[in-house]
N, CA, C and O atoms as CSV, one atom per row, in Angstrom:
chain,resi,resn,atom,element,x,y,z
A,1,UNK,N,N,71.194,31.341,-37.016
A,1,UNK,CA,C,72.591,31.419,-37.360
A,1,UNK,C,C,73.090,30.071,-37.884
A,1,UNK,O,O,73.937,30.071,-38.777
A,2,UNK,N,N,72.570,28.793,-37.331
A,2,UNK,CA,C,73.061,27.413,-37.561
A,2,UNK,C,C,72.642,27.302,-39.112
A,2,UNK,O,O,73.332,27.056,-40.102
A,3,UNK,N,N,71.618,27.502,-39.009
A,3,UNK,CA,C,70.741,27.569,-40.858
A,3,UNK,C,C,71.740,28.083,-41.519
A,3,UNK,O,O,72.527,27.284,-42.026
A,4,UNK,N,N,71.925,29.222,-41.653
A,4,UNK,CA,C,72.886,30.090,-42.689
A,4,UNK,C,C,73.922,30.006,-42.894
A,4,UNK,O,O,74.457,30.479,-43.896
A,5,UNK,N,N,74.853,28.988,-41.447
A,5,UNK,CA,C,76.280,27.884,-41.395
A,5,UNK,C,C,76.131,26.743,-42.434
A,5,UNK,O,O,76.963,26.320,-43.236
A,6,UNK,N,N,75.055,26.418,-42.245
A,6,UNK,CA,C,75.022,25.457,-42.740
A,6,UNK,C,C,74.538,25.336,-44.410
A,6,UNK,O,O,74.651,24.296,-45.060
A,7,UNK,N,N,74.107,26.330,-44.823
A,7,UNK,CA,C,73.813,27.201,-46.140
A,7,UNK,C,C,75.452,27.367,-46.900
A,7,UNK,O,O,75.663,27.074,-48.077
A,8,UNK,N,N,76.425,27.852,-46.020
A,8,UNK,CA,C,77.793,27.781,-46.672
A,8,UNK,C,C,77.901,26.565,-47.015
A,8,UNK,O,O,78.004,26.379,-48.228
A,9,UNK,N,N,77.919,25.108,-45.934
A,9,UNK,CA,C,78.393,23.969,-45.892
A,9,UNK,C,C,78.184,23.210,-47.333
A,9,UNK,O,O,79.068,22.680,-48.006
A,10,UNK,N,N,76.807,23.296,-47.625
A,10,UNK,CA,C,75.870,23.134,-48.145
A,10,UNK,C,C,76.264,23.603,-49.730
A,10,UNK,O,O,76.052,22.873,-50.698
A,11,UNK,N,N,76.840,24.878,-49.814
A,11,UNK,CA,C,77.033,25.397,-50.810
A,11,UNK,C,C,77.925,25.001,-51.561
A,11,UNK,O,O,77.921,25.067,-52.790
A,12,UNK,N,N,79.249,24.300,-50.454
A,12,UNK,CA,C,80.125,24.009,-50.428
A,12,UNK,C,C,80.319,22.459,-51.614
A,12,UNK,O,O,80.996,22.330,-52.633
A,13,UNK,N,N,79.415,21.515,-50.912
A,13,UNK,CA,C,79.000,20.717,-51.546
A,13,UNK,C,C,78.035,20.163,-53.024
A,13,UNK,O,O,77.893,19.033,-53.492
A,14,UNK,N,N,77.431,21.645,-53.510
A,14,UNK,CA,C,77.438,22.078,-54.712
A,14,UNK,C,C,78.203,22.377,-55.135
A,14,UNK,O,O,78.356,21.633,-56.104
A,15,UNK,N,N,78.949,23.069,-55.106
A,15,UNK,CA,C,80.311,23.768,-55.875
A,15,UNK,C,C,81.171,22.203,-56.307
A,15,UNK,O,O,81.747,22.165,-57.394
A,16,UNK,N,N,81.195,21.226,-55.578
A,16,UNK,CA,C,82.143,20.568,-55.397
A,16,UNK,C,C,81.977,19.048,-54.886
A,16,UNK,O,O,82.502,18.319,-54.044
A,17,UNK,N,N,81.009,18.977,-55.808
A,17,UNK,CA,C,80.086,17.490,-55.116
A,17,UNK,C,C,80.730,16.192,-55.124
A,17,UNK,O,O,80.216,15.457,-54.280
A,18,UNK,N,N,81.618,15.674,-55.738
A,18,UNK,CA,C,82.961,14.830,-55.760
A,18,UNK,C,C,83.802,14.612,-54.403
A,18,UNK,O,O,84.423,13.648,-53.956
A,19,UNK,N,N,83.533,16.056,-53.893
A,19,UNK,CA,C,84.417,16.121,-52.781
A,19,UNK,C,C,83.361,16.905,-51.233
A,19,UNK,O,O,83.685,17.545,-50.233
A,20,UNK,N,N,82.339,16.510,-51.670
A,20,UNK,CA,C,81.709,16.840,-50.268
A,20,UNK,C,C,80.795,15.902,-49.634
A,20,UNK,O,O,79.652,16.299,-49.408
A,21,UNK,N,N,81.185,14.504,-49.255
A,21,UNK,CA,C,81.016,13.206,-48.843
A,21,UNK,C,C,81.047,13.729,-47.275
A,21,UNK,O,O,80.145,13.144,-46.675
A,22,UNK,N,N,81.757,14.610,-46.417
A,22,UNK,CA,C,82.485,14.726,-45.194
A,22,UNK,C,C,81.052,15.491,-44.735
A,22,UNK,O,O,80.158,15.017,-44.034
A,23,UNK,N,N,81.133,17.094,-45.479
A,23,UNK,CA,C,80.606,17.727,-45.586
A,23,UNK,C,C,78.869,17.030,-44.990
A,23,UNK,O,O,78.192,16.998,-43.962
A,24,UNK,N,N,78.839,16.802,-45.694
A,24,UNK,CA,C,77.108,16.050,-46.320
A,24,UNK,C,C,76.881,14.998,-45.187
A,24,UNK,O,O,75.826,15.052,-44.555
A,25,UNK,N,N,77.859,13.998,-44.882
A,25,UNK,CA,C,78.110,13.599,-43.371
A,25,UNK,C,C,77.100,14.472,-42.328
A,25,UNK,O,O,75.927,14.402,-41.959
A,26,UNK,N,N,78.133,15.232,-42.109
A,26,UNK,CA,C,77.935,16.212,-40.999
A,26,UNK,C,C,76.246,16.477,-41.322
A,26,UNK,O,O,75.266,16.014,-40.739
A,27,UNK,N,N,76.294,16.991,-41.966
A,27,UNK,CA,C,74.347,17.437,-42.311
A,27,UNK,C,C,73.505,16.664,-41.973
A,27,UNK,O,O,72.665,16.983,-41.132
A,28,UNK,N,N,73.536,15.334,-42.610
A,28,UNK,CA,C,72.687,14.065,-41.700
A,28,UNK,C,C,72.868,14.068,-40.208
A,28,UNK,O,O,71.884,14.182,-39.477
A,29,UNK,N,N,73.957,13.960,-39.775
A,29,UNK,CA,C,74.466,13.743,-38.260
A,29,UNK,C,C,73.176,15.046,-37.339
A,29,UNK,O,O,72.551,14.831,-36.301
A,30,UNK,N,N,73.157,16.507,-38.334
A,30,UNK,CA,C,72.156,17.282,-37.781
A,30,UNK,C,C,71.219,16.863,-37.956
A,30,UNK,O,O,70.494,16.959,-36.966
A,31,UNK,N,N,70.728,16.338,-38.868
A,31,UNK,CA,C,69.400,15.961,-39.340
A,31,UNK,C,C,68.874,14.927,-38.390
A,31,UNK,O,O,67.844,15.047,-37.726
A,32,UNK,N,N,69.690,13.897,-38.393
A,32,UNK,CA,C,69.336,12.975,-36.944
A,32,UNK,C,C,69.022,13.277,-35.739
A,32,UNK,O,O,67.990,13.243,-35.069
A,33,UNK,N,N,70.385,13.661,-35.535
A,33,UNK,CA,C,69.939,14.732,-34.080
A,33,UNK,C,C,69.301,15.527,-33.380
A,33,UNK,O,O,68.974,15.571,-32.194
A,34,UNK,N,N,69.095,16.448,-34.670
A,34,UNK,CA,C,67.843,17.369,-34.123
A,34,UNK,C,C,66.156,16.398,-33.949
A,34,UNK,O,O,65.380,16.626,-33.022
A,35,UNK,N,N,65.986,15.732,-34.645
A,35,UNK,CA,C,64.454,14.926,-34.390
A,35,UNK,C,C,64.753,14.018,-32.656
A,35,UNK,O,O,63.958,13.986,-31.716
A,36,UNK,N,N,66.212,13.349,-32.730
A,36,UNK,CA,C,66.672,12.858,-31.770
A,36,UNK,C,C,66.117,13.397,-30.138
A,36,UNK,O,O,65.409,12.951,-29.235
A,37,UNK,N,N,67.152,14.965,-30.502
A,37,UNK,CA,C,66.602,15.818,-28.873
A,37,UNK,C,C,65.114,16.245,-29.509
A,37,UNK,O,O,64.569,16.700,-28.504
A,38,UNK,N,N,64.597,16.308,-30.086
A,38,UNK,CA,C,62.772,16.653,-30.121
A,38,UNK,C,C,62.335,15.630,-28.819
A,38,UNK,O,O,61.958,15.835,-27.666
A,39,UNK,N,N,62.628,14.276,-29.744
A,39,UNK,CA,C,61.618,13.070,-29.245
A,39,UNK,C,C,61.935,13.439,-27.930
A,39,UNK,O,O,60.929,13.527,-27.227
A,40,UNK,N,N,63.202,13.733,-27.246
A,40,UNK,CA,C,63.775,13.768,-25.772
A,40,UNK,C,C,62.831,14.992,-24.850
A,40,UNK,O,O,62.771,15.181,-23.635
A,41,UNK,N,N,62.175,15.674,-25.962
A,41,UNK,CA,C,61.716,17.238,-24.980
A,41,UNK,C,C,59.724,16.600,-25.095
A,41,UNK,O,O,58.756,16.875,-24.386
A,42,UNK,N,N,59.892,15.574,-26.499
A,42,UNK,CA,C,58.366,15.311,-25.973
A,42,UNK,C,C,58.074,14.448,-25.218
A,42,UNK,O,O,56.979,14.478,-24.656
A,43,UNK,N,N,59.022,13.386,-24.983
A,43,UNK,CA,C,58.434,12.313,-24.551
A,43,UNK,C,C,59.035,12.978,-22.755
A,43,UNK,O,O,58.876,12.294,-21.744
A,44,UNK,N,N,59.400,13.752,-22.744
A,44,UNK,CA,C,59.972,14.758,-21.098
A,44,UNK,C,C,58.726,15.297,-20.731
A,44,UNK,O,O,58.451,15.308,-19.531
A,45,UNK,N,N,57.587,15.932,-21.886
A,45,UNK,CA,C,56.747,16.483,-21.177
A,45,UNK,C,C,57.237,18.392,-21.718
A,45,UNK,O,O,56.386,19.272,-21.852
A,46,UNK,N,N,58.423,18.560,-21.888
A,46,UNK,CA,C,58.994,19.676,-22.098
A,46,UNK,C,C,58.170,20.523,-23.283
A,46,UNK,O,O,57.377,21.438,-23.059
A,47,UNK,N,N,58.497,20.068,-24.430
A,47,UNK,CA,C,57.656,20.467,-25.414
A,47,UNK,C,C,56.326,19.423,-25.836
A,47,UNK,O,O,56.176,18.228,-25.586
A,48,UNK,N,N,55.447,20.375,-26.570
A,48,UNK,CA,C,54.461,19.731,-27.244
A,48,UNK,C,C,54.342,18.564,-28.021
A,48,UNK,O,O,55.506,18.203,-28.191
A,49,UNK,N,N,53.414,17.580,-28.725
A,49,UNK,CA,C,53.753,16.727,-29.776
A,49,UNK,C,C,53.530,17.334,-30.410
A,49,UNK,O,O,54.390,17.111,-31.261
A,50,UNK,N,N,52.614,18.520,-30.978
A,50,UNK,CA,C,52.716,19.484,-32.006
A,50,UNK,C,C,53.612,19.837,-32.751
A,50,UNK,O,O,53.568,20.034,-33.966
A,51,UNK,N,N,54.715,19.956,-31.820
A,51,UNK,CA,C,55.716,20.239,-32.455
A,51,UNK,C,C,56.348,19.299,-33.417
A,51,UNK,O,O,57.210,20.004,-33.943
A,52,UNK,N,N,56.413,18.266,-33.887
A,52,UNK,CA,C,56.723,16.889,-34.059
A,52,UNK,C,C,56.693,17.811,-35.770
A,52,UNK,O,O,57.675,17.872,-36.509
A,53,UNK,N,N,55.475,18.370,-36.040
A,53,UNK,CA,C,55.323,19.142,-37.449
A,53,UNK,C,C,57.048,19.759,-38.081
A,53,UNK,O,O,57.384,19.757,-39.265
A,54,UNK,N,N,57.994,20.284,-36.786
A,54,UNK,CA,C,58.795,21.104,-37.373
A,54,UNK,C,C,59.796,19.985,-38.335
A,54,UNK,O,O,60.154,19.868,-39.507
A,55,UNK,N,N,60.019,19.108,-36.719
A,55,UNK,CA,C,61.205,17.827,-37.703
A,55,UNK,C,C,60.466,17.276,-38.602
A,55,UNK,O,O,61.234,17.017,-39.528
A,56,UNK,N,N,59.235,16.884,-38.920
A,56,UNK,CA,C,59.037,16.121,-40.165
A,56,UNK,C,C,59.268,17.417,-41.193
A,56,UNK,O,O,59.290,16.887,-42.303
A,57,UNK,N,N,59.434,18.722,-41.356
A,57,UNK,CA,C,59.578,19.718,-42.783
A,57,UNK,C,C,60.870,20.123,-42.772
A,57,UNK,O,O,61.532,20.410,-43.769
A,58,UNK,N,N,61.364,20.157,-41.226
A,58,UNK,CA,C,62.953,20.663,-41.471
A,58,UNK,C,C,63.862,19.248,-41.702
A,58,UNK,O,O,64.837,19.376,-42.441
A,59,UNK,N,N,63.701,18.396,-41.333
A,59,UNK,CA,C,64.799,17.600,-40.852
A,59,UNK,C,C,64.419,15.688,-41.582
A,59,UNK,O,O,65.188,15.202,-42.411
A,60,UNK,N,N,63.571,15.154,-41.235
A,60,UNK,CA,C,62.721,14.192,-41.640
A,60,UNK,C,C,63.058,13.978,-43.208
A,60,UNK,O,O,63.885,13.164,-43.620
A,61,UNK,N,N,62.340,14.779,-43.955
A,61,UNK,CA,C,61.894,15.176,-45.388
A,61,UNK,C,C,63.617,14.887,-45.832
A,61,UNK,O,O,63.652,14.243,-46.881
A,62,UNK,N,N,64.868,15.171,-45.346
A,62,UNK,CA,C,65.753,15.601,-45.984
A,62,UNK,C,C,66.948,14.291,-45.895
A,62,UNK,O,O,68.049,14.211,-46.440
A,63,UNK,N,N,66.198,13.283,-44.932
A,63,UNK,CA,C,67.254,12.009,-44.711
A,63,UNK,C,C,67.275,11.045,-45.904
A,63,UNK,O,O,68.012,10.060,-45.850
A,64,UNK,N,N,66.518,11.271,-46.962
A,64,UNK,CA,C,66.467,10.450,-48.710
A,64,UNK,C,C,67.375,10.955,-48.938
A,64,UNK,O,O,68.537,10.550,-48.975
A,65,UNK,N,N,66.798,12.217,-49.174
A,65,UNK,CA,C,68.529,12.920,-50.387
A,65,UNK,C,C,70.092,12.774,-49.898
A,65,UNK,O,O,71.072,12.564,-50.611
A,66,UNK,N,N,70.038,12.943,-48.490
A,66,UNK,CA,C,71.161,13.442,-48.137
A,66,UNK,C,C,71.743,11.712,-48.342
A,66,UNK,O,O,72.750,11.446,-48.997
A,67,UNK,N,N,70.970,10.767,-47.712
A,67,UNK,CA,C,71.732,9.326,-47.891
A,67,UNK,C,C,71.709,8.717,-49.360
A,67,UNK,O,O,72.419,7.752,-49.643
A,68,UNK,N,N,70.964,9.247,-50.173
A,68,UNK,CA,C,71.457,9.261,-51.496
A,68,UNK,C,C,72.273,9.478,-52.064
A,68,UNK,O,O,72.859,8.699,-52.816
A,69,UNK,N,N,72.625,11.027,-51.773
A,69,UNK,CA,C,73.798,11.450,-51.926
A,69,UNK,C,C,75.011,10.904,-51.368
A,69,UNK,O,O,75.967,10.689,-52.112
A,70,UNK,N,N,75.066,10.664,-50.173
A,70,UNK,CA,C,75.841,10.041,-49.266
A,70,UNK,C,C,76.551,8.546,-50.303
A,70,UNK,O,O,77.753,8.474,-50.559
A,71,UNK,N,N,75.638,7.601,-50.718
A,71,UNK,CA,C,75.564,6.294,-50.968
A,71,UNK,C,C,76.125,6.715,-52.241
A,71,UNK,O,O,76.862,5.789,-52.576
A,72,UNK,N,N,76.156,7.422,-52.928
A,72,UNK,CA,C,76.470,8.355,-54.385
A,72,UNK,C,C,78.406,8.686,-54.771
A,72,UNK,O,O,79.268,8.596,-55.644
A,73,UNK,N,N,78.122,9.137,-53.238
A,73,UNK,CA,C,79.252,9.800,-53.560
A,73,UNK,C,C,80.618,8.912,-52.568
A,73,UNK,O,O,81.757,8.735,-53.000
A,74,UNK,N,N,80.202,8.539,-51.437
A,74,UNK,CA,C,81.175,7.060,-51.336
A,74,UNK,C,C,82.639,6.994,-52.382
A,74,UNK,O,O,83.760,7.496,-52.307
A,75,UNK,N,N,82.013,6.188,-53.257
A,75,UNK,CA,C,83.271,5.642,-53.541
A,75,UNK,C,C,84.177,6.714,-54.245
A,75,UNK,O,O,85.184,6.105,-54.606
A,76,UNK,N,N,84.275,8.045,-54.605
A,76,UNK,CA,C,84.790,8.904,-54.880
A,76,UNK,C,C,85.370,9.467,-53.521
A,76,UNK,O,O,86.457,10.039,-53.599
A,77,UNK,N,N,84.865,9.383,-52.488
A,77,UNK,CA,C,85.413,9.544,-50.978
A,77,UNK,C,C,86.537,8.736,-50.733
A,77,UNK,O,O,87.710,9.073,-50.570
A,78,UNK,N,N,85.961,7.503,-50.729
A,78,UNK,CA,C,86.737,6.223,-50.720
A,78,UNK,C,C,88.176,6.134,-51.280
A,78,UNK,O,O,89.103,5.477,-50.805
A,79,UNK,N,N,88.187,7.021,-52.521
A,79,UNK,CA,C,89.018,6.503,-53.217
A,79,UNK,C,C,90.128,7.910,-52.986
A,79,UNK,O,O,91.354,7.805,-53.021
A,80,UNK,N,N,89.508,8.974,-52.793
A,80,UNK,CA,C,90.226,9.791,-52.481
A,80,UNK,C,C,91.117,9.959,-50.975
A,80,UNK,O,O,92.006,10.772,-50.720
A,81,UNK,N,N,90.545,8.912,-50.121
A,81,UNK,CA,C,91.176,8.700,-48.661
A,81,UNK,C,C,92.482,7.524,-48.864
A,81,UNK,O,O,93.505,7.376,-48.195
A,82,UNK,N,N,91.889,6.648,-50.286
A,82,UNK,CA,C,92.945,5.718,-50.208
A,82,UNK,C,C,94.284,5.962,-51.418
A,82,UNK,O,O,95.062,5.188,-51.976
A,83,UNK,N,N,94.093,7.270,-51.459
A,83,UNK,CA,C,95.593,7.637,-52.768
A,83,UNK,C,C,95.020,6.909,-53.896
A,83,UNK,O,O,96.051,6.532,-54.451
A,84,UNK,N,N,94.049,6.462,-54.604
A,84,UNK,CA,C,94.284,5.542,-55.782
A,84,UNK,C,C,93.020,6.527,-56.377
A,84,UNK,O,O,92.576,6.344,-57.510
């Protein structure tokens, strides 16, 4: 269900890439996080290191673009928070 939330979000920020700095935010913040609680369930003993495979294809792979984008789109953020 989070995937397919986040597929709108996402969409959102195509449609409208000037103005989805906030948006695109938020996506990294998952992207972090989720590898974040991994490391917490392997290094617990909880889950496998095997698993380590999912965050490097879901999550890992996707912290270039998104801070690209991020670093991209800034000052159009910027400028839209400060009226000018």
């Amino acid at each position: 269900m989070v995937v397919g939330l986040y597929g709108l979000v996402y969409f959102e920020v195509a449609r409208a890439p000037e103005k989805g700095w906030p948006l695109a935010a938020v996506g990294l913040l998952g992207k972090l996080l989720g590898p974040a609680g991994l490391l917490y369930l392997v290094l617990s003993g909880i889950w496998l290191l095997a698993t380590v495979v999912l965050v490097l294809t879901n999550d890992i792979i996707w912290w270039a673009p998104f801070a690209l984008y991020l670093r991209d789109s800034w000052p159009a953020f910027w400028r839209e928070i400060k009226g000018t």
